[in-house]
N, C-alpha and C positions, 0 to 999 in steps of 0.2 A: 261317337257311339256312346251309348250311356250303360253304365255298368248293373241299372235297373233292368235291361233287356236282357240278361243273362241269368235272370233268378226264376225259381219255380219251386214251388211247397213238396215240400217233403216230408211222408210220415215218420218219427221218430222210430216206428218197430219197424221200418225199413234200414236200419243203420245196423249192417251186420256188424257184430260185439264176437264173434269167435270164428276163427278160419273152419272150414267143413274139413272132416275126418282123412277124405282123399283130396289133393289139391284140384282134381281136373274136373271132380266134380261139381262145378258151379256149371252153372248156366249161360248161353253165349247169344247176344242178340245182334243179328246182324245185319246190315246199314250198309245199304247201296248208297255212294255219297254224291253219284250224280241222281237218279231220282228219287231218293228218300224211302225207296223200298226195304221194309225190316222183316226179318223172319228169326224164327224161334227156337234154338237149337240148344246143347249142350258144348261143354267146352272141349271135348275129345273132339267134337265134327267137324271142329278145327283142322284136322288133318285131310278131311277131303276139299278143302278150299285152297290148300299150295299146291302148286305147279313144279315138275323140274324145270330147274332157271331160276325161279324165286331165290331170295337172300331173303333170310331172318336174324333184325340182329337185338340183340338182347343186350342189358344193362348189366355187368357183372359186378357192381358197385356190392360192398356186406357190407351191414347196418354194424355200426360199435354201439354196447350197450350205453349209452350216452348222456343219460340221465342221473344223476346222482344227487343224495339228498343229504343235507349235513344241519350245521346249526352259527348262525353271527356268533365270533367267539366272542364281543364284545357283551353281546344281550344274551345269549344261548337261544333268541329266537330262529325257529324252523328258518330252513333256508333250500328251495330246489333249483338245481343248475342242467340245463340242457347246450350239451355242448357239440355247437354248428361247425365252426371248422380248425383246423388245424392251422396256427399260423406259423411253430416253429419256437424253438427255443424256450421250451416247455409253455408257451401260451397259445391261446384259444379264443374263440370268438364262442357266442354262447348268447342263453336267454335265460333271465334269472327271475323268479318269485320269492317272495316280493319286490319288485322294482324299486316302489317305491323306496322301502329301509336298506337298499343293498344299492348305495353307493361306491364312489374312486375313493379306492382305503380300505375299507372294509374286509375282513377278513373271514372265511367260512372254512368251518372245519368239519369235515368228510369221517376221517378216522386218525386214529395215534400215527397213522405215517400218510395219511392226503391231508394236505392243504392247500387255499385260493388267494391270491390275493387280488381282488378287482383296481385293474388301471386304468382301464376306459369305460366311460360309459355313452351310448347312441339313442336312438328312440326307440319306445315299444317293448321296452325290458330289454333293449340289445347293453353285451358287455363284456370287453377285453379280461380276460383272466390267467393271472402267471399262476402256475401251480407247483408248488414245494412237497416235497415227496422223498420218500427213501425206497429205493426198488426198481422195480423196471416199469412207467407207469401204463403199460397197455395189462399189464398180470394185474395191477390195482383195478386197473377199471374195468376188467374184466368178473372181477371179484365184487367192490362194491357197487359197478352201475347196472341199472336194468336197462330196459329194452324201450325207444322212446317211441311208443304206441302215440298214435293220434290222440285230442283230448275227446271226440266224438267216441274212443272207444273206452267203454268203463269197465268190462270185467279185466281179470287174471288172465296173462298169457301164460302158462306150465311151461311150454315147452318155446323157449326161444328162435330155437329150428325152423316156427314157422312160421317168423317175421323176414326170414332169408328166404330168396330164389336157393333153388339148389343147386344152379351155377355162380351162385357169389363168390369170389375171391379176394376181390383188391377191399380192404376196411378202407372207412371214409363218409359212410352216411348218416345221417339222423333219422334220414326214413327210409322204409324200404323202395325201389321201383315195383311200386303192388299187382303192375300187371302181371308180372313175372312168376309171382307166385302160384299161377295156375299150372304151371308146368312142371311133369316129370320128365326124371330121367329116360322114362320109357317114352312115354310121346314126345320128348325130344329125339330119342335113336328112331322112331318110326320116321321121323316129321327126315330128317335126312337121310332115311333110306327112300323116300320118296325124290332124291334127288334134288332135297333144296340144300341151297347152303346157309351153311348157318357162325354167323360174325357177329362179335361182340366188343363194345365201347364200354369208357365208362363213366359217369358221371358222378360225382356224390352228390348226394343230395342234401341241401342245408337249408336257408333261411327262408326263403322265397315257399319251400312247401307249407311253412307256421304261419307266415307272413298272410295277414290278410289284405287287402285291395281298401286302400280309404279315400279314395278317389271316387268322381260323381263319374267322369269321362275316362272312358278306357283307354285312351288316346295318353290319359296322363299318367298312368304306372310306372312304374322303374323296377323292373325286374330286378333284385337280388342274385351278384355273380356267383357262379358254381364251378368248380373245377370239374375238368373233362380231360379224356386219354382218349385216343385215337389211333388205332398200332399199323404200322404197313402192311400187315396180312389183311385186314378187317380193309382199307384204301387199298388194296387190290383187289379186295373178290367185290365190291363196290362198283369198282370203276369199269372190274369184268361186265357184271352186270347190268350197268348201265349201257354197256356197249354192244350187247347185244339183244337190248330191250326187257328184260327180267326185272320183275315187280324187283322194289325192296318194302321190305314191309319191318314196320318197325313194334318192339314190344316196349308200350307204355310209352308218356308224354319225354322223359327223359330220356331214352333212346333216341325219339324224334327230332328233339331238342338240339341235343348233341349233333344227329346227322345235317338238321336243316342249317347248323355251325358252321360244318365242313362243308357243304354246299356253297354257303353266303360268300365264305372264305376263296372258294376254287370258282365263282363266275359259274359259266357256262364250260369250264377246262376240267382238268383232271381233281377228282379229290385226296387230297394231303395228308399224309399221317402229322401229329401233331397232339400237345396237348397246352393246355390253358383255361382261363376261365369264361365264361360264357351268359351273359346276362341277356338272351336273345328271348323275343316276347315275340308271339304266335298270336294274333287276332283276326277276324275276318279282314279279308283285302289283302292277307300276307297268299304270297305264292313262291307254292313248296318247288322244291330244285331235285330234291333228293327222296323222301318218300313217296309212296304210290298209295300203302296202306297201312291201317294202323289198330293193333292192339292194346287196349284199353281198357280201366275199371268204369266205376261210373264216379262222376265228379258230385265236389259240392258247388251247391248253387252262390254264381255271381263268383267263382273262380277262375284265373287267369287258364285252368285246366278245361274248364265248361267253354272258355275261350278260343283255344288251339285246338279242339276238338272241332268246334265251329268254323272254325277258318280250313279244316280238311273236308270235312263234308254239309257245311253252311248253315246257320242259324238256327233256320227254321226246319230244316230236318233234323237239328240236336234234338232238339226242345220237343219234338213229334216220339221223337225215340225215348227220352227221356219220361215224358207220359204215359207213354205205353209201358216202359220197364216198368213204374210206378202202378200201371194198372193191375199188370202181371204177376206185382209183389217179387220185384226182383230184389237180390240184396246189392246195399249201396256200400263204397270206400272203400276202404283198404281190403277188409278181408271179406268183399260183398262180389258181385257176379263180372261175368265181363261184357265188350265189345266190339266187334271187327266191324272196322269201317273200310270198306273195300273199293 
């Protein structure tokens, strides 16, 4: 498959730049994914589309403010640090600007008590960094990093708050699970008094979200691994419900991700609590084990997302649905509209 049959024009005044006032109020289009039927709703109508029996489960991944901006002590040239994941022992995987001047050695200094030292260096601006510090460093980075927003979004976030689902808990991500953020607290307590249940995984999310596709064939990717939890409450109300026929409907690609993991992992048998990392790629011709259906923003084009989207409800009804959001002036990414694919 060639990674050209996944793109399609997009208006730039389609790229929402600020989340809406209320989260539920975006807009929901949604996508029968056996015949490609879409219809035009709001994001609260959400609630008359679960069933009791249904399981919803949600990513509780929080974004750490991740980004942080200092200066090469050596030249006092600018220096930005995006940092991917956690490896332990005060170091870090990470994406740095400029690549180019910010080699193994190099030193960037944050503030009078952060400091980097780059040890590794990978492709694509990738780079191992040990960090020296006095204090506890999540109070530092909490204090100097900001919020690592998409580069397609260019205003001011004010309020951090609404880069988080408002069931985030476990830190660990670089970006948000964006489907998430359409949900309140209150259409959450509706959505399980309606008798669904509702489980939660978690993923962080790190390189593979920055990471663009430079490949001609989709066939040739290499997903970027990501850590994943998976708790025995969450693989028991699962395997309830798979047992007695109950959709599981997942929120956002990372959710699905995770679940179609624990699937891969359990065959056709029971699924396992567990956690680890998970470099699983979703393209047409994959078949799902474990979801039924799925919530979602809308993607960018010629993304491994526009991909796994494809492989749940196929090609050419993305690409139909995708046109029509575009017709309709839907908004796109992170803090743009949603979609149930059902």
């Amino acid at each position: 498959m060639n990674v050209e049959d996944y793109d399609f024009h997009l208006p730039e005044e389609l790229i929402a730049q600020t989340p809406l006032p209320d989260r539920s109020a975006s807009r929901l289009l949604m996508v029968n994914k056996e015949k490609g039927q879409l219809e035009h709703r709001h994001f609260t109508d959400i609630l008359e589309q679960f069933q009791p029996g249904d399981t919803l489960v949600l990513n509780d991944t929080r974004v750490i403010p991740a980004r942080l901006f200092g200066i090469k002590e050596d030249t006092g040239a600018k220096a930005e640090v995006l940092l991917l994941k956690n490896l332990g022992e005060d170091r870090w995987e990470a994406l740095v600007k400029p690549g180019k001047k910010l080699k193994t050695g190099a030193v960037i200094i944050f503030s009078d008590e952060l400091r980097a030292v780059i040890e590794e260096e990978s492709d694509m601006g990738g780079r191992t960094l040990r960090f020296i510090y006095q204090g506890i460093f999540q109070e530092i980075l909490d204090r100097l990093g900001s919020m690592p927003l998409p580069p397609y979004i260019k205003e001011r976030l004010d309020d951090r708050e609404r880069y988080q689902t408002v069931y985030a808990r476990h830190e660990g991500s670089a970006a948000a699970p964006t489907a998430g953020l359409h949900f309140t607290k209150e259409l959450l307590e509706q959505i399980a008094a309606k008798g669904v249940n509702i489980a939660y995984i978690t993923l962080h999310v790190g390189l593979g979200t920055f990471r663009p596709m430079s490949v001609e064939k989709v066939e040739e990717h290499v997903m970027h691994a990501e850590y994943y939890e998976l708790s025995q409450e969450t693989a028991d109300l699962l395997n309830a419900a798979r047992s007695r026929g109950g959709r599981i409907i997942a929120v956002g690609t990372t959710s699905c991700r995770t679940l179609e993991t624990a699937g891969r992992q359990a065959g056709d048998g029971i699924l396992q609590a567990g956690s680890g990392w998970t470099d699983i790629f979703i393209y047409p011709g994959y078949q799902f084990t474990v979801v039924n259906a799925l919530i979602t923003n809308f993607h960018l084009p010629k993304s491994t997302l526009v991909m796994l989207v494809s492989a749940l409800a196929g090609r050419e009804h993305i690409l139909a649905a995708y046109e029509e959001a575009i017709k309709e002036h839907y908004r796109f990414f992170s803090f743009g509209d949603a979609m149930f694919i059902y």
